[in-house]
N, C-alpha and C positions, 0 to 999 in steps of 0.2 A: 589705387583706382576707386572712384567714388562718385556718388551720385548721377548724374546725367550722362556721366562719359561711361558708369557701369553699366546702366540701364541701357545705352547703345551697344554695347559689345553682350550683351544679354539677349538683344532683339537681335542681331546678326546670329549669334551661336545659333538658337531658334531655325533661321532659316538657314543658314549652312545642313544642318543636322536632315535638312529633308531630301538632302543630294547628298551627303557625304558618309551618312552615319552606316552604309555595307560596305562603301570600298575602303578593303584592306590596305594598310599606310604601302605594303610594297607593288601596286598596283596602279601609285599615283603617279601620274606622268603630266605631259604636259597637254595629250589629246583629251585629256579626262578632265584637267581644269578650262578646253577650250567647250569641251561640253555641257560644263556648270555654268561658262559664260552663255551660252547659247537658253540653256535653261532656266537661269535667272532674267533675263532680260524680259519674258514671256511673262514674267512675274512685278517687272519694275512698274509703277505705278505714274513718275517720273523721270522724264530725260530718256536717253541712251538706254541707261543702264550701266555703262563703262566702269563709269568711277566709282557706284555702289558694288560692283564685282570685285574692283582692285584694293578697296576695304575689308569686304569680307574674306578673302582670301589672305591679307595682311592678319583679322582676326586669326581666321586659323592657321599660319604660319606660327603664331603665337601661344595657339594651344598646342602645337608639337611641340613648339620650346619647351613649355612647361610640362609636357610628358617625357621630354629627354632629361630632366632634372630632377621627374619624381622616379625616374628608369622605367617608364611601361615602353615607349620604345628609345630608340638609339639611333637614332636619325631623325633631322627634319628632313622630310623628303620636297618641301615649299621651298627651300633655300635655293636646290636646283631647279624645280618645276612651278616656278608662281612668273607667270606672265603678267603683263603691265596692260592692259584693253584701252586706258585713256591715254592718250599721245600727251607726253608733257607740253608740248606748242597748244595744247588746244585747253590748256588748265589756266581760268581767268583768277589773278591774282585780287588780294582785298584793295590794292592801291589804285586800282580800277572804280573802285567806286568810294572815296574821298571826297568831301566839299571840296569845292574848289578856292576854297577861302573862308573867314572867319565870317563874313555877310552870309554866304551861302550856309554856313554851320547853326548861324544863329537865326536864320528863316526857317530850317528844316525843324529846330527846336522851337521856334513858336508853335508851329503845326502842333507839335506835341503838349505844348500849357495850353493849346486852345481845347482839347478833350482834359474834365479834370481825372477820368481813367487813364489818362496818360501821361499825367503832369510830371510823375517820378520817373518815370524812363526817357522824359525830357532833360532832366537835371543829370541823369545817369549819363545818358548821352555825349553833353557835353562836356562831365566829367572825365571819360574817357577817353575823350579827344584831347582835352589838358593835359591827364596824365601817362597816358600808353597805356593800362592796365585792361587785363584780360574782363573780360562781364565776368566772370566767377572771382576774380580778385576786387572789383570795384564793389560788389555786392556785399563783401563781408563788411564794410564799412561801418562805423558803429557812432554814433555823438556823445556816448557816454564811453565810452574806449579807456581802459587805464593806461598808463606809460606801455610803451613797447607794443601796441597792439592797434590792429585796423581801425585805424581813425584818429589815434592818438595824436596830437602837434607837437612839434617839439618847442620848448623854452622859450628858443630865439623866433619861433614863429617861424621859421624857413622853410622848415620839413616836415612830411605829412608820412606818416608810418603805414605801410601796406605789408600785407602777405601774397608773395609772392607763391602761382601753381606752377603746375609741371615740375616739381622736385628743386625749383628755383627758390625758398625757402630764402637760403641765407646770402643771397644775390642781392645788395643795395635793397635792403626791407624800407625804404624811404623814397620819397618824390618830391621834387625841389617845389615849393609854393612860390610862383612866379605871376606875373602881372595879374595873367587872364584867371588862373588857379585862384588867387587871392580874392580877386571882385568873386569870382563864382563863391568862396569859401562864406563871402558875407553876403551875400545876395540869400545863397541856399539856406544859412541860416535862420531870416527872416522867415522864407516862404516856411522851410518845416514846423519852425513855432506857432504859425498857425494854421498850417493846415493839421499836419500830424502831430503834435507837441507831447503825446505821450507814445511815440515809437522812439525807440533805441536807432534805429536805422537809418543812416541817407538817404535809402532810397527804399518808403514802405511800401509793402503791396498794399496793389489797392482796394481790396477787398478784404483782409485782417493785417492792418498797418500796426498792430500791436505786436502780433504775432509772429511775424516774418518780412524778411527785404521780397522786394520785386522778384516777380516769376522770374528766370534764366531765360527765358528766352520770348521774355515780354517786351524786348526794347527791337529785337530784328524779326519779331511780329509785326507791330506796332509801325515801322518803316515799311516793313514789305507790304502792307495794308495802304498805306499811303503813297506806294511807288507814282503813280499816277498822276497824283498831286505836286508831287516834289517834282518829275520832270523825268526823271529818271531812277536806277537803283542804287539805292546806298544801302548801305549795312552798316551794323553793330560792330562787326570784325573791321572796318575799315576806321573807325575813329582809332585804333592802336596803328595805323597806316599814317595817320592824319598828324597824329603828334610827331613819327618820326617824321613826316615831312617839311613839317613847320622848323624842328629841328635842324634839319639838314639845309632849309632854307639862309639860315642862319651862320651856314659855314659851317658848323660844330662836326666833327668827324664822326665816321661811323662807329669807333669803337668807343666812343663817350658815349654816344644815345643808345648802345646796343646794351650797354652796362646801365643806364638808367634805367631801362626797362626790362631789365633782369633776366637779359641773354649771358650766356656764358662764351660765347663763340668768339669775341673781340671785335664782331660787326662779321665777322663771314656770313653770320647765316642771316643777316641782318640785308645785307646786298645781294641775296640768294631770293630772300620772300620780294622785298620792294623794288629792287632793280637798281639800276646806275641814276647818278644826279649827273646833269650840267658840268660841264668843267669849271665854269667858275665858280659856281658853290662852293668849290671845294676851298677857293680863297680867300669866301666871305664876301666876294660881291653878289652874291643872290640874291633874290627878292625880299628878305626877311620879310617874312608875311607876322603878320600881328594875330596875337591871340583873342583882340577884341575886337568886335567887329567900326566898320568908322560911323555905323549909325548908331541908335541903342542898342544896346543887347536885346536875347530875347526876355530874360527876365523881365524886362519893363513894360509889357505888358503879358502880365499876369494879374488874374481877379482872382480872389479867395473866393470862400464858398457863401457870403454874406455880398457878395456884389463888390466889394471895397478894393480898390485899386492898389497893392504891394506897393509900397514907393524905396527900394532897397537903399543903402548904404552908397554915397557915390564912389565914384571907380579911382583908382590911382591916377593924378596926370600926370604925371612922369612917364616916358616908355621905357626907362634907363632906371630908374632908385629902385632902389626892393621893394619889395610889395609889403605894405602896411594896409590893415584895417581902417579905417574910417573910423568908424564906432567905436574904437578903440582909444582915438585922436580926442573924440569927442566927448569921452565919459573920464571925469576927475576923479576917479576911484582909481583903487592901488590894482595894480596888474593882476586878474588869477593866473593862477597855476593851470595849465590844461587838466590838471587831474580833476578838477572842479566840475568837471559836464557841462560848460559854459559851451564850449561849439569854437571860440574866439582859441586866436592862437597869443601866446605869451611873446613879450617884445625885450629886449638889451634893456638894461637899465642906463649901461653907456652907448655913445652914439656909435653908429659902426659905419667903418671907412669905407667907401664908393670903390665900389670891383670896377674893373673894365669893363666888364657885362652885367648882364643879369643873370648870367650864370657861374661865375668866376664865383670860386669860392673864398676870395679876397685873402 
């Protein structure tokens, strides 16, 4: 446990300790947590109260664990008496607040290149709806990246290296570079070289783009400021909603997309978070929704900080070939190596045979 998720179970410990820290662990029952809820709530700042109760209490379920393990007591006494305050029926999932398409993904992200404070939680953005990845895996992304490491490409260009959280580590450390992933890959390239061209990072803060990626929790600031505008709420947690949907749009089963985005579960807990699909989905008559939108992207209208209009790399027209660079097409120089800090992913020196899909690994 580290950084923001510490700092939250640090701020809970804090106020647990102001109800909890005289009653003796064999005095805890179940009237005694219905009165911490009653006491806490008087204190919530936001909402009910419910769900910040049903946390806190999880926290300290947590610290009795680790007191049974270090032997200061010998019982979790939460395991029998931790009541539940928020009705699972009344818990709004992130798939609730999804674009409802790639038009509506790439209008939401103009909103964001239109502030240049928000240009990088724009690109973030829609990076995470491409890929599934958590905002703390999307962040460590790096353009100078060595082999094996956030950001790195692979040879054939196909695959984009991530580290995987939540203990997901060695769970598919890779993301297929696919249509929309690929325009984005050479879009975002441009925009960083001039706007930030000496950060290391996809996505710089914007206030020391030398020194560090984008705040954690600058990109569902950033929306939740703009609720208004946009029409309604979206969230940051809902682009890791957005890819599986588009996925599942597509026929692909749950235990392919559950394993791309670095679940262990085989897709159970994957149709647990997001819910059931359409029955035909299931046999490839879906709506296969597209990754790009059918007007321009948003990238195409972004200004630098000189007035001058980005004009990026055009987009693949195939909806069916791999995804190939442009600028890659157009430059008669010998291929680098991704280790080079080019940004550009390496390509086959021979030609590679047409999958079924675009995601058939041929």
């Amino acid at each position: 446990m580290q950084g923001r998720t510490l700092d939250a179970e640090k701020q809970k410990c804090k106020i647990l300790m102001k109800f909890w820290e005289h009653i003796l662990t064999d005095n805890i029952t179940l009237a005694v947590c219905d009165r911490y809820h009653e006491w806490r709530k008087k204190n919530v700042t936001r909402g009910t109260g419910n769900r910040s109760v049903d946390m806190e209490l999880t926290t300290l379920s947590n610290a009795f664990l680790w007191a049974c393990r270090k032997e200061l007591v010998r019982t979790n006494p939460m395991v029998m008496h931790r009541p539940r305050y928020r009705p699972s029926k009344s818990i709004r999932h992130c798939r609730e607040f999804i674009p409802h398409d790639a038009v509506e993904l790439h209008r939401i992200a103009a909103m964001l290149f239109s502030d240049s404070s928000a240009e990088a939680v724009g690109w973030q953005m829609l990076f995470e709806a491409y890929t599934g990845l958590r905002t703390g895996e999307a962040l460590q992304m790096r353009v100078d990246a060595k082999p094996y490491n956030p950001g790195w490409i692979t040879p054939d260009g196909k695959s984009l290296c991530v580290n995987r959280s939540k203990g997901q580590e060695s769970v598919n450390p890779f993301v297929y570079i696919h249509e929309g992933l690929a325009a984005w890959l050479a879009a975002h390239r441009e925009w960083k070289n001039r706007r930030y061209p000496d950060s290391p990072w996809f996505f710089p803060n914007y206030r020391k783009p030398d020194e560090k990626p984008s705040d954690v929790s600058a990109l569902s600031s950033s929306l939740r400021r703009r609720r208004e505008k946009i029409g309604r709420k979206i969230t940051n947690q809902a682009m890791r909603a957005y890819y599986v949907t588009v996925r599942r749009s597509h026929g692909i089963p749950d235990n392919q997309i559950a394993y791309e985005i670095g679940h262990t579960s085989a897709g159970v807990t994957l149709a647990a978070v997001y819910g059931g699909v359409p029955p035909h989905w299931l046999v490839g008559d879906g709506p296969k929704m597209a990754w790009l939108p059918t007007g321009q992207p948003a990238w195409r209208r972004i200004w630098n900080e000189h007035g001058e209009k980005i004009i990026p790399p055009d987009m693949p027209e195939s909806k069916t070939a791999l995804p190939v660079f442009p600028l890659l097409l157009a430059s008669p120089a010998a291929l680098p190596h991704p280790v080079h800090n080019t940004g550009v992913a390496g390509a086959c020196p021979h030609p590679t045979p047409t999958p079924c899909n675009e995601f058939c690994p041929v």
